[in-house]
PASEBA-1860 file (N, C-alpha, C; in nm, 3 decimals):
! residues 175
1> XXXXXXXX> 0.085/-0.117/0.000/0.000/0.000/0.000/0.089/0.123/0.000 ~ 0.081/0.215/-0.075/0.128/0.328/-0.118/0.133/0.409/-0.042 ~ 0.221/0.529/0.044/0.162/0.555/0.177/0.231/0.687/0.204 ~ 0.327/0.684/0.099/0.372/0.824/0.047/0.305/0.993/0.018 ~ 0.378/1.086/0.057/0.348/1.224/0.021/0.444/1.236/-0.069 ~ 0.434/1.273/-0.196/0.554/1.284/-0.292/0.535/1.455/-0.282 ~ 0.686/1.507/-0.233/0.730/1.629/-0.198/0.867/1.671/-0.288 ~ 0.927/1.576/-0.410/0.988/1.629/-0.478/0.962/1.716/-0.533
9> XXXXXXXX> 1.041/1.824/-0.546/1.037/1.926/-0.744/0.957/1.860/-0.791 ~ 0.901/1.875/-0.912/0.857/1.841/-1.043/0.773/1.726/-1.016 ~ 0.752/1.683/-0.877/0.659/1.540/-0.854/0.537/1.610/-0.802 ~ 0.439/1.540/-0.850/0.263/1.582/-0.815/0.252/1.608/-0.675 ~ 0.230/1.700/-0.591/0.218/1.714/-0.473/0.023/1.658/-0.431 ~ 0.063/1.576/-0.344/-0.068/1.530/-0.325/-0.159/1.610/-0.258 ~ -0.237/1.623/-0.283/-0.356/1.737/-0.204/-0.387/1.682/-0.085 ~ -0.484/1.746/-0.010/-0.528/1.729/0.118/-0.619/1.625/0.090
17> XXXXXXXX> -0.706/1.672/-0.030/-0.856/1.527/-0.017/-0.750/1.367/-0.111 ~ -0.677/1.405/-0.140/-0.592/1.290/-0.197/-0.545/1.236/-0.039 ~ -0.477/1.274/0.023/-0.415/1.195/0.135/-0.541/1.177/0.242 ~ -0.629/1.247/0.246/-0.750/1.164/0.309/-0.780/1.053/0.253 ~ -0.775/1.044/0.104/-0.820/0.948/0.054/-0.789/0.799/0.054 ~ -0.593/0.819/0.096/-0.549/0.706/0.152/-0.568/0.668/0.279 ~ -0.578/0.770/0.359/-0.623/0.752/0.484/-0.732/0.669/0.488 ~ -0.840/0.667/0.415/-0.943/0.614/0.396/-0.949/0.478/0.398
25> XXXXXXXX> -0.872/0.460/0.316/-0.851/0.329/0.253/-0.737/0.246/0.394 ~ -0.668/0.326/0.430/-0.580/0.243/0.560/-0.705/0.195/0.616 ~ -0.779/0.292/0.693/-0.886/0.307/0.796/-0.974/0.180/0.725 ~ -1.025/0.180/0.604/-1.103/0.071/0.547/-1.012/-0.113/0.640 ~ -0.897/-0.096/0.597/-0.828/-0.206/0.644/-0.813/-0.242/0.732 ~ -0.824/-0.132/0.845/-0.774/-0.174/1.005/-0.927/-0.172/1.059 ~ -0.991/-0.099/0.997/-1.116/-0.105/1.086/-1.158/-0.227/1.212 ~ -1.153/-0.303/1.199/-1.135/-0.441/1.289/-1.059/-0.468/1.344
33> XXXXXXXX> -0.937/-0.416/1.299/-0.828/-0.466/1.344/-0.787/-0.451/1.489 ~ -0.811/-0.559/1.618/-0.776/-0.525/1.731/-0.643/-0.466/1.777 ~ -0.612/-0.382/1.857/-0.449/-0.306/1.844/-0.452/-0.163/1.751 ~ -0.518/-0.155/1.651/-0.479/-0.113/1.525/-0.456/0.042/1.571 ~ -0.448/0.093/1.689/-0.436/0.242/1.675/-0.307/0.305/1.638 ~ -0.241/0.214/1.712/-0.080/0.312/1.686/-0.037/0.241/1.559 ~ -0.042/0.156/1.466/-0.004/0.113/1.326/-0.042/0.217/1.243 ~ -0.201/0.234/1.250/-0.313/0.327/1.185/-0.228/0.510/1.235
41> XXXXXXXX> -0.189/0.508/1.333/-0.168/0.658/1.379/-0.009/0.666/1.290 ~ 0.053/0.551/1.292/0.206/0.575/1.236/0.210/0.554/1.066 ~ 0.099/0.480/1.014/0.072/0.545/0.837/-0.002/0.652/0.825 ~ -0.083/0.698/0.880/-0.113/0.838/0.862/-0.011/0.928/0.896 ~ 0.078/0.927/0.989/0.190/1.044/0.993/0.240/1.008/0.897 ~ 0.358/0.874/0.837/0.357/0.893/0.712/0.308/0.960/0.543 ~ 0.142/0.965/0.598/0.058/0.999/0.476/0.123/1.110/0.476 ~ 0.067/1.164/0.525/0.039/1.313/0.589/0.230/1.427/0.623
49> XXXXXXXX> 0.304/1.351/0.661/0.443/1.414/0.759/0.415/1.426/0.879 ~ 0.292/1.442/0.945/0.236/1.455/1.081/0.071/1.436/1.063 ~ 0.009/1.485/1.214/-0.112/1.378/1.207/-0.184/1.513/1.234 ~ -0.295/1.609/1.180/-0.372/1.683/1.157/-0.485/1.646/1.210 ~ -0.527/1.730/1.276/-0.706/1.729/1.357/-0.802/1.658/1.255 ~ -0.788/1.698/1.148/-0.905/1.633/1.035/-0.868/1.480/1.055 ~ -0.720/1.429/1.046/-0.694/1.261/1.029/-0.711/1.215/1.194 ~ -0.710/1.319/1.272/-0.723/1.211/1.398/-0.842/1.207/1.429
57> XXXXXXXX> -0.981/1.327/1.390/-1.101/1.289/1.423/-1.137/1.141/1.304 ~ -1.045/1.141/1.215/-1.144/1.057/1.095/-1.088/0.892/1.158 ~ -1.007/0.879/1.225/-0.936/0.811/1.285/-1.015/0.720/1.426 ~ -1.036/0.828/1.505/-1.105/0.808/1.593/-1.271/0.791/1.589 ~ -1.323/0.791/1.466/-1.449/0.730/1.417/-1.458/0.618/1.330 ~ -1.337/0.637/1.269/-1.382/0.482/1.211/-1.300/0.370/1.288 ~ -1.192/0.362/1.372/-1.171/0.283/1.493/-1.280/0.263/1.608 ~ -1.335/0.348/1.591/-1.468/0.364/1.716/-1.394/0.393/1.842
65> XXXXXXXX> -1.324/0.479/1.855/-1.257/0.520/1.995/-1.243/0.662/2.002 ~ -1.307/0.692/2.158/-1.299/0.838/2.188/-1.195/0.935/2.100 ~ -1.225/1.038/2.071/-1.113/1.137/2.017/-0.976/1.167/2.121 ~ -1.076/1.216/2.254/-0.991/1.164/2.363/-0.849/1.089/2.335 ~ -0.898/0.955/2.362/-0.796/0.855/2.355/-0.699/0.891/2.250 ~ -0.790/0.909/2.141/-0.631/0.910/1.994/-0.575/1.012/2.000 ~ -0.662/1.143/2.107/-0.510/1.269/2.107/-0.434/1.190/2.204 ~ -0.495/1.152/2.294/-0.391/1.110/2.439/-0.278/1.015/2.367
73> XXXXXXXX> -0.304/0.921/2.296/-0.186/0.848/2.229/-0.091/0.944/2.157 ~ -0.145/0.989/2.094/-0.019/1.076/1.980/0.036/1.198/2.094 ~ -0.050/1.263/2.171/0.025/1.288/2.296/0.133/1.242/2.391 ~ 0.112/1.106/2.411/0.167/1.019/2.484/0.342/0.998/2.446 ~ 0.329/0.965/2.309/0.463/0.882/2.241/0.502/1.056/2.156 ~ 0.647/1.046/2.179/0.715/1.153/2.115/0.730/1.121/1.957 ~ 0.728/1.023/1.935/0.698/0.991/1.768/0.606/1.026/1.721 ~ 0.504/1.073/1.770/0.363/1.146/1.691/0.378/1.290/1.728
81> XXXXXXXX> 0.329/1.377/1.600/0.317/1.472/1.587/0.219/1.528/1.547 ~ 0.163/1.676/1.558/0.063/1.742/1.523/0.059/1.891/1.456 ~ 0.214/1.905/1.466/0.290/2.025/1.356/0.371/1.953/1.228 ~ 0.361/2.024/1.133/0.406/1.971/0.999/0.571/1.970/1.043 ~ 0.620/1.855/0.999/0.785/1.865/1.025/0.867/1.874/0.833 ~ 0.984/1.924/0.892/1.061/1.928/0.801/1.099/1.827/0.650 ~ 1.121/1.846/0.581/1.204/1.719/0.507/1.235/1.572/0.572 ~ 1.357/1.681/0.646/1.467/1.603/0.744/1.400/1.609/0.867
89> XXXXXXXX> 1.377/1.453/0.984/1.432/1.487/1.097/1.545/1.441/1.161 ~ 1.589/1.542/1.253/1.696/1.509/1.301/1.672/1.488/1.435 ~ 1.736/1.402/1.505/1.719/1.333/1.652/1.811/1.347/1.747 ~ 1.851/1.402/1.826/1.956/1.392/1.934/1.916/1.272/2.026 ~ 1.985/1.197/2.090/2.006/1.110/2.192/2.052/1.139/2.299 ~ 1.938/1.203/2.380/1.956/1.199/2.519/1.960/1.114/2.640 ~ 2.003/1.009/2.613/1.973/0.869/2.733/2.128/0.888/2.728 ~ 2.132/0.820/2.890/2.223/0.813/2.996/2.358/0.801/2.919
97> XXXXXXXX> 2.372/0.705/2.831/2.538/0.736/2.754/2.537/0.829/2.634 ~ 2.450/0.897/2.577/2.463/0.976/2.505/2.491/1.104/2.566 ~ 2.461/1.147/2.720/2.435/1.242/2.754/2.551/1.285/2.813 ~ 2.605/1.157/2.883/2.730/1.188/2.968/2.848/1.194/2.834 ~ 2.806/1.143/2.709/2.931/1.173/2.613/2.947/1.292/2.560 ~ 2.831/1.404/2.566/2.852/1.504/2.504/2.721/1.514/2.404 ~ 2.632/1.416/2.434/2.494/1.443/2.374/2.411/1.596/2.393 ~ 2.463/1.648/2.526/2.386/1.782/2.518/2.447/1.911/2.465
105> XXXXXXXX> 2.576/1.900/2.453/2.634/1.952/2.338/2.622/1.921/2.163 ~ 2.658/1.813/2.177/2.573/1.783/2.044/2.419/1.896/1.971 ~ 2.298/1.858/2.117/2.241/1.899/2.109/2.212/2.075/2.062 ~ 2.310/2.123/2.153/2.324/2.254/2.142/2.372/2.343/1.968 ~ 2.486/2.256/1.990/2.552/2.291/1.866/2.450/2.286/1.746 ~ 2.363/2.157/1.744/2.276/2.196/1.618/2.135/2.291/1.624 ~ 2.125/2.346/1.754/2.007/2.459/1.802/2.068/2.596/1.729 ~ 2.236/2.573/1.735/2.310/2.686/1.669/2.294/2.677/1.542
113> XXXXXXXX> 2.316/2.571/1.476/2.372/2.570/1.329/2.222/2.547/1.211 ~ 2.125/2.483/1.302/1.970/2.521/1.246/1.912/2.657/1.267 ~ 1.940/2.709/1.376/1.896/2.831/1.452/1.707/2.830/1.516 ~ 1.749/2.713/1.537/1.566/2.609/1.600/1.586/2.566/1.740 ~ 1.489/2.590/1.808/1.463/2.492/1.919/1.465/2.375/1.884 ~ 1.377/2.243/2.020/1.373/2.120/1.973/1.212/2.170/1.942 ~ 1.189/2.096/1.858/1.050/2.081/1.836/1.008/2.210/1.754 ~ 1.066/2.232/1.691/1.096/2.317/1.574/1.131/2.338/1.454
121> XXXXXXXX> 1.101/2.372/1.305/1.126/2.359/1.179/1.227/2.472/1.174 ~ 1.338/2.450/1.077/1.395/2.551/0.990/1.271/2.641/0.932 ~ 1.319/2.776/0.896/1.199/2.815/0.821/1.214/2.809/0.706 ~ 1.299/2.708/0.602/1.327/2.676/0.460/1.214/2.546/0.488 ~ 1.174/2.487/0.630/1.123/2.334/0.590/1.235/2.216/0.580 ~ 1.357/2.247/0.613/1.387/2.157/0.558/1.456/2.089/0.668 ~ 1.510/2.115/0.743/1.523/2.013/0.904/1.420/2.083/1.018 ~ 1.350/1.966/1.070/1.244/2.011/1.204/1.419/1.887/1.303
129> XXXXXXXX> 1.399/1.985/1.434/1.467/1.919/1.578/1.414/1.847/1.666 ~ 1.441/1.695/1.722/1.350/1.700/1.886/1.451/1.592/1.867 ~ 1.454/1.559/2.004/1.520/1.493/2.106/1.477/1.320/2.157 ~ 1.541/1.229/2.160/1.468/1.108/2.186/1.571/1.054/2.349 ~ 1.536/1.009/2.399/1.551/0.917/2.576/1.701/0.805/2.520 ~ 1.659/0.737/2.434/1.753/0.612/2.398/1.735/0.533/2.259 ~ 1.850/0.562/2.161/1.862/0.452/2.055/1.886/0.353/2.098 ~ 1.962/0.288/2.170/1.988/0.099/2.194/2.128/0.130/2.139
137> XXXXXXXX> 2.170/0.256/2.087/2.329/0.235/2.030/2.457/0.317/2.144 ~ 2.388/0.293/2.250/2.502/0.323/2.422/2.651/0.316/2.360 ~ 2.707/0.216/2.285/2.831/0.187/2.259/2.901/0.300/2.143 ~ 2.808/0.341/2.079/2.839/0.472/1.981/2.800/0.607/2.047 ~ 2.781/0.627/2.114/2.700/0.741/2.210/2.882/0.859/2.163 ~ 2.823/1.006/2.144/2.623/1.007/2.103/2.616/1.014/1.977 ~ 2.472/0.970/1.937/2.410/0.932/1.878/2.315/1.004/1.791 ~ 2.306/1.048/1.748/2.186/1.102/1.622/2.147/1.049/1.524
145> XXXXXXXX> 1.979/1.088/1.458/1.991/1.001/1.375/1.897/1.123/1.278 ~ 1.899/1.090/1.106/1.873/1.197/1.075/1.764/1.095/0.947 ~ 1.637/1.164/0.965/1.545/1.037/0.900/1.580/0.878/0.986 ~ 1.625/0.813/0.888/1.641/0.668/0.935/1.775/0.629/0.930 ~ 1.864/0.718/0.915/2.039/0.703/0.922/2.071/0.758/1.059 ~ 2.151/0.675/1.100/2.231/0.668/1.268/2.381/0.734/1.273 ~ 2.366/0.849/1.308/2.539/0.886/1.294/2.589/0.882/1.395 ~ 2.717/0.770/1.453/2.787/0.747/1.597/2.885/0.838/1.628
153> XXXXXXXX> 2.918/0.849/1.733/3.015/0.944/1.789/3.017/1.042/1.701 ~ 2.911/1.133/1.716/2.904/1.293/1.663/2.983/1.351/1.788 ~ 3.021/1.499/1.740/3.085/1.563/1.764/3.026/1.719/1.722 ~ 3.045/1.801/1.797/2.986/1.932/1.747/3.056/2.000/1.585 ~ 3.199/1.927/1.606/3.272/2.015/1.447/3.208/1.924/1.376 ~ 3.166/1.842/1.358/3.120/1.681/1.275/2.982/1.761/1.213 ~ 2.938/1.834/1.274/2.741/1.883/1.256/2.743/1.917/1.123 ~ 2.847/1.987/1.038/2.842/2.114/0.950/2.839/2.008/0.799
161> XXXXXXXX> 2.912/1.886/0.854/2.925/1.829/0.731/2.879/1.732/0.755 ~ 2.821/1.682/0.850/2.685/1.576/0.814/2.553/1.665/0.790 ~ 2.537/1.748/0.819/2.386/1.851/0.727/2.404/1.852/0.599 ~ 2.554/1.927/0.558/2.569/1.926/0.446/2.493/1.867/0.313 ~ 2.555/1.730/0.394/2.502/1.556/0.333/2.365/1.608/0.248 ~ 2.289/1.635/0.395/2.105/1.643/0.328/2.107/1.715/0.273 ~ 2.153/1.844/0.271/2.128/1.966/0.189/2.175/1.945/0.090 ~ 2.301/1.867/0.044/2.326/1.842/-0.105/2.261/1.728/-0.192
169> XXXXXXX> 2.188/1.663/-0.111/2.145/1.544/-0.138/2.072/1.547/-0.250 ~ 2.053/1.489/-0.382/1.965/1.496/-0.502/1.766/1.473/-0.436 ~ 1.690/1.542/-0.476/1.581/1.590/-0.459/1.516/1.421/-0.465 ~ 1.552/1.339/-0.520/1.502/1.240/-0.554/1.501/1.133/-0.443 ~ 1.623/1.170/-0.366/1.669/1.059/-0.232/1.613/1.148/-0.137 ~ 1.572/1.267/-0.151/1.488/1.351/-0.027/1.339/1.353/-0.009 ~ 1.279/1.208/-0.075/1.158/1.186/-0.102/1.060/1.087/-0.057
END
């Protein structure tokens, strides 16, 4: 199932009633499905880049569960969101060996070099910031990870040319 926002250049940007429309069709599938909230809540942020009042009421009616509940979940877990994020996200690792290695420097340094809080977009769109407890990668600490790539033993001079990376990256692998 197709589950994409195509956000390249020159690629069809999907509309709002288009990505409802997949939404639709998830929601058609899980409808029954016991469990199905946080699967259902984590392809719609996919659909979507984040999860919008329109997809969590449409969410929370065709699951048949309080609205309540499905903000309290996407509330709950720092992986759900309800502001549009960047391209890129980028992750600092704040758990116990990332932190004592220089994870909150880490941290800092890229508050400088984005000029963002955590939980914040560039205003190009193109890196949003926030912070996660623990990757499982203690032995590389610290740790960041930017989308679904893990960069070990960062370093604050290290920041300028791993951004780089994304920012030069062909439009096609930023998709």
């Amino acid at each position: 199932m197709a589950t994409e926002n195509l956000t390249c250049p020159g690629c069809h940007e999907a509309t709002q009633e288009e990505l409802l429309a997949q939404l639709d069709d998830v929601l058609e599938t899980y409808a029954d499905v016991p469990g199905a909230l946080i699967p259902v809540l984590q392809i719609a942020q996919a659909i979507f880049g984040y999860l919008p009042e329109t997809a969590l009421r449409k969410i929370s009616v065709a699951l048949r569960k309080p609205y309540s509940e499905v903000a309290g979940v996407v509330g709950f877990y720092s992986y759900f969101t309800t502001v549009p994020r960047g391209r890129h996200l980028v992750r600092v690792c704040l758990g116990t060996a990332c932190y004592v290695r220089g994870g909150k420097e880490v941290l800092a340094a890229l508050k400088t070099a984005l000029r963002i809080e955590v939980a914040e977009t560039t205003s190009d769109q193109f890196f949003s910031l926030d912070v996660a407890r623990c990757f499982g990668a203690c032995g590389l600490a610290p740790v960041i990870t930017i989308d679904d790539d893990v960069h070990q033993r960062v370093r604050p001079p290290r920041l300028a040319r791993i951004l780089e990376q994304y920012r030069q990256a062909p439009a096609e692998e930023q998709s």
